[in-house]
Structures are given as structure tokens and as C-alpha cells.
C-alpha angles and dihedrals in degrees: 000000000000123000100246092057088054090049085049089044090051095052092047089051099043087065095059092031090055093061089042112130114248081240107063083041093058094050084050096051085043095048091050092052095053088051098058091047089051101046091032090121079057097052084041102053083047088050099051087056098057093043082049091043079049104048088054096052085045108224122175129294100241083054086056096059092041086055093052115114110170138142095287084048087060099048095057096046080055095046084057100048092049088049089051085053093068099046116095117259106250104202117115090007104154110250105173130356127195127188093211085186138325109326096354107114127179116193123185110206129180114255131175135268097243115223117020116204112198114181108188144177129216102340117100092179084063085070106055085045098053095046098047095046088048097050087050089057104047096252127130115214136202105210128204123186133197109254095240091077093039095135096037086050097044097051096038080052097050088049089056110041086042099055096035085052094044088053095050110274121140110277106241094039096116126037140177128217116201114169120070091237080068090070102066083034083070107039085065100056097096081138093061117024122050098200140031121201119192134195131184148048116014082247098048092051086046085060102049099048095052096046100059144068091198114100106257121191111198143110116246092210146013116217111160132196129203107189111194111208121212085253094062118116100242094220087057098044088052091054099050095043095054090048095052096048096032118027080082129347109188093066133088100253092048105126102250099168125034118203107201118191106241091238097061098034097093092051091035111052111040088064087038091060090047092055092039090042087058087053094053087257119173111194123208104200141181123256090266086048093051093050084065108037122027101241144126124293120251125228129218081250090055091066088058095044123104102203098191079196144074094304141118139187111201128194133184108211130180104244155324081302105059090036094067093035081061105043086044084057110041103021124109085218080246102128133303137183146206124210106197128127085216109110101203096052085045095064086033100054094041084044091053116036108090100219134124085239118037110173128174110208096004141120107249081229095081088071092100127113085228089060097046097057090261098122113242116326136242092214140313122268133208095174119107103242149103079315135041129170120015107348113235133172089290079056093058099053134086122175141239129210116235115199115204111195145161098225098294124164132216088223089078100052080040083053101045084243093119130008139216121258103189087195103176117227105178 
């Protein structure tokens, strides 16, 4: 099939899939996970081909984990979808009504995108997530992998679009792209799809964003900041610290420069560098960092850079001040956190840091939609539009108006015959 005729196919079927039951949605969505638990040596024999066909091409090793899709993978794509089960379908959920006059009524309901298209790289559980939140959410989706998961993402595919159709959903609701030339195929269906995600390298998102008239939500990096405040307990600060460089260290939310309160940094760091130096850390630092702990100096590229790996830039800085003049400068707006007892700096610093996930004594790991009750994400998003922080299914809706009336015209409130009321309801 071409991708055009996909493109046309989507469209068709997000009309019917937008007026689907929550019902029907959710047998689909349990159908689909029973599936993957059920053909998982499957996954996992497609899987070990593309880590071998990877290996020889030697990518890099953070791609490697990314690529991973093994028994501890499903059952967390099947932890989400069950999680996205029990939430409670959004679409037509009443968001505003307005009796404009008597019986005259103007309701405003939640209503999904359309077509969804989510252009990836490495990560075949990306793929079970995006569709199944866009399925729960009425939305039909146009899905294109990096090639190297191509067997992971073909047979993932197949699982999904065999059971939800199975189980009743529009055929054509869900496709895959393969080749590279499908790409730019994409990127000029403005008349077909409403929305782009893309996931992937700072460069690939820049691309994307610049080569398309279609609307795209994303970040292009995830550089993460953790300041600690000279009120933080020091036992906290280390454990947080560890968890957001280290839990996992290939991912978005994942800490990649520390900012440390002079005044903290002697009794800080040194037990900061024991617990890093046990996780295969390696710690860029400052001058006044470097006058502390022994490590190596960090660069003014090192503040824009996003390691997805064991590395870390640290910074003293001299206060709450310098701390948010910093984040404001070199952060991706992805998430960052203070840790600090102090409850002023606390509502300063989340006032003030202009990021899509602001935490106080929390690991910058929790900015997941997962993690959030969403369900599972499509993506993260650091634009300033309709959303903002990990998408979930309240990102992939818009709205429509509904007007209710009794054969009024508009000639008699033009007239002064009859006026508006503009009574709120809800």
C-alpha cells in the first residue's frame, strides 16, 4: 500500500474511530494486550535480529538499550495499557455549556485530533504506547520507525492492527511506514494528517519541524537540570541525584547538569562523587567544582549538551538566582528540579523556571506520562501550545461546539427582537 492510500485510509477511519464507545475501545486495547503477552517470544526473536543487524553496524550503545524489547519491556506495555483501560475515555466529555437563550443551548465537548502522525527513532515500546493511547483516544495514527527496529516494529504492528480490528475497530486505523522516502512522504500531508510527533535526535526533531506544514508537538532535546539548595538534606539530594542521572540514562528526563549552592557544595559533593563513582559516573564540573572533587572540567558546550549516557556537568552557583538565570538559558524546557527545604525558593524557583515540569524534591524521572496516570505518552513536549510536559490522551485531544436550538435566527438578535442571555451552565 502507498502511502498516500494509508494517509486516505487513516482519515476515513478516524471518523468512525472518533464515535467509537469506550467500550468497544477498551476490548480493543485488552485484546491487544493479551495478544502481545501471548506472541512475546515472537516480539522477542524479531527483536534479537535487529539488536544482532545493530551490533554489526555498531551503533551506539544508548541506541542499543533504546532498541531492547524483552520480557520485562512487555510487561510494562501491557502494564500501560492496562492503566489506560481504567482511565476514563475523554472524548465528548463536556467542557463548557452556554445557554445562549431559551432553548438555545451551546456545548463545547472534547473530540479527538484526527490523524496522528508519530515519526520515531530506536524505541519499539514507543510504538505500542502511541498507538494505544491513540486508539483510546479516538485518534487514528500513521506510524514511522527507525529502521533499525524494523522487526520489533513490524511484528508489534501486526499484533495491534490484528487483534483492534478483531475486536471491531475501523480497518485502516492504524499503519506502519518502513522505507526512509516515507519520511518526507509524510511531512507533506498537511492535507491528511492534523498532527506530527516526533521523537528522536535534536537534529532529527529540527528537521522535522522545519520541513512540514502540518502542526508537530516534541522537544528536540532533554537536557535536565537538579539544583540542590543549601537547605537540602544532603542524604536526599544524593538520592535524587543518583536516580535522575543514573535510573536510566538513555531517556529525556534523565538529570544532565547539577547546579550545587556554594554554600553546600564542600559538604555536598564529596559524598555526591562516592555514590556517582559506584554507578560508572563520570562528572564534568566548573572551576569551583573542580577545586573540591578531582574531575573533569566542564566546557560552555557541556551545559547544552544532552549525554544519554553516564555523564554528568556540575556548577556551583551562588544562589536561587543564578540557579534559574542558568536553567532559563541552557535548559530544553523538558523538566528540572530543586531540592531545597526552604519554602520561598521553592514557589520562586517553580514560578520562575520556564519548563513544561518544574519538582521540588523530586527525581526528574517522574516526568513521564506513565508516571502521571496518563497512561502511557506519545511523546513529551516542551512547545507552548494546546500541550505542554509528557502527552498523554488529554494531549491528543481538541474540542468541537455543539449548538442545540429550537429554529432561531440570527435576524431577530440582529434586530433587537430577541437578546442574548449567555446564561453559563457549566
Amino acid at each position: 500500500m502507498s502511502m498516500i492510500e494509508a494517509a486516505k485510509r487513516a482519515r476515513e477511519a478516524s471518523i468512525q474511530l472518533a464515535a467509537m464507545s469506550a467500550e468497544s475501545k477498551n476490548q480493543a486495547l485488552e485484546a491487544i494486550m493479551t495478544a502481545i503477552m501471548e506472541r512475546r517470544d515472537e516480539i522477542k526473536s524479531a527483536n534479537k535480529v535487529d539488536i544482532e543487524n545493530s551490533k554489526k553496524e555498531q551503533v551506539s550503545e544508548p541506541i542499543l538499550k533504546r532498541l531492547k524489547f524483552d520480557e520485562h519491556k512487555a510487561e510494562d506495555v501491557c502494564a500501560g495499557i492496562k492503566s489506560l483501560i481504567g482511565l476514563t475515555d475523554p472524548v465528548g466529555k463536556v467542557q463548557l455549556q452556554t445557554e445562549l437563550d431559551d432553548d438555545l443551548v451551546l456545548t463545547r465537548i472534547a473530540w479527538p485530533i484526527g490523524v496522528i502522525g508519530v515519526i520515531f527513532e530506536s524505541r519499539p515500546d514507543a510504538l505500542v504506547q502511541i498507538s494505544t493511547l491513540c486508539l483510546k483516544s479516538g485518534n487514528a495514527v500513521l506510524l514511522k520507525g527507525g529502521s533499525e527496529a524494523k522487526e520489533t516494529n513490524r511484528i508489534l504492528f501486526e499484533i495491534i492492527e490484528e487483534a483492534s480490528v478483531k475486536a471491531g475497530m475501523p480497518q485502516g486505523w492504524i499503519a506502519l511506514m518502513e522505507s526512509r522516502e516515507d519520511v518526507n512522504s509524510i511531512l507533506a500531508m498537511d492535507q491528511y494528517i492534523d498532527l506530527l510527533v516526533p521523537r528522536g535526535s535534536n537534529a532529527f526533531v529540527q528537521y522535522i519541524m522545519k520541513n512540514t506544514n502540518i502542526p508537530v508537538i516534541g522537544h528536540a532535546d532533554g537536557i535536565c537540570h537538579t539544583f540542590v539548595d543549601e537547605s537540602a538534606k544532603i542524604e536526599m539530594a544524593v538520592e535524587l541525584v543518583v536516580d535522575s542521572k543514573t535510573q536510566y540514562v538513555v531517556v529525556c528526563n534523565a538529570l544532565e547538569t547539577l547546579l550545587v549552592h556554594e554554600n553546600i557544595a564542600k559538604d555536598f559533593l564529596p559524598v555526591l562523587q562516592e555514590a556517582l563513582k559506584e554507578k560508572g559516573v563520570t562528572i564534568k564540573g566548573c572551576e569551583r567544582t573542580r577545586n573540591i572533587i578531582a574531575c573533569e572540567a566542564a566546557s560552555e558546550e557541556d551545559w547544552k549538551t544532552e549525554y544519554l549516557d553516564y555523564i554528568l556537568s556540575i556548577k556551583i552557583v551562588s544562589g536561587l538566582e543564578e540557579a534559574i538565570a542558568h536553567i532559563n538559558t541552557y535548559s530544553s524546557g523538558h523538566t528540572d528540579t530543586i531540592i531545597t527545604e526552604d519554602g520561598v525558593n521553592t514557589k520562586i524557583f517553580m514560578n520562575l523556571v520556564d519548563s513544561a515540569n518544574v519538582f521540588h524534591n523530586a527525581s526528574t524521572r517522574f516526568s513521564d506520562g506513565f508516571r502521571y496516570g496518563f497512561g502511557a505518552e506519545v511523546g513529551v513536549s516542551t512547545s507552548k501550545i494546546h500541550a505542554r510536559g509528557p502527552v498523554g490522551l488529554e494531549g491528543l485531544m481538541i474540542y468541537k461546539y455543539q449548538l442545540e436550538g429550537k429554529g432561531q435566527i440570527v435576524a431577530d438578535y440582529a434586530s433587537g427582537k430577541k437578546s442574548f442571555k449567555h446564561r453559563q451552565i457549566i
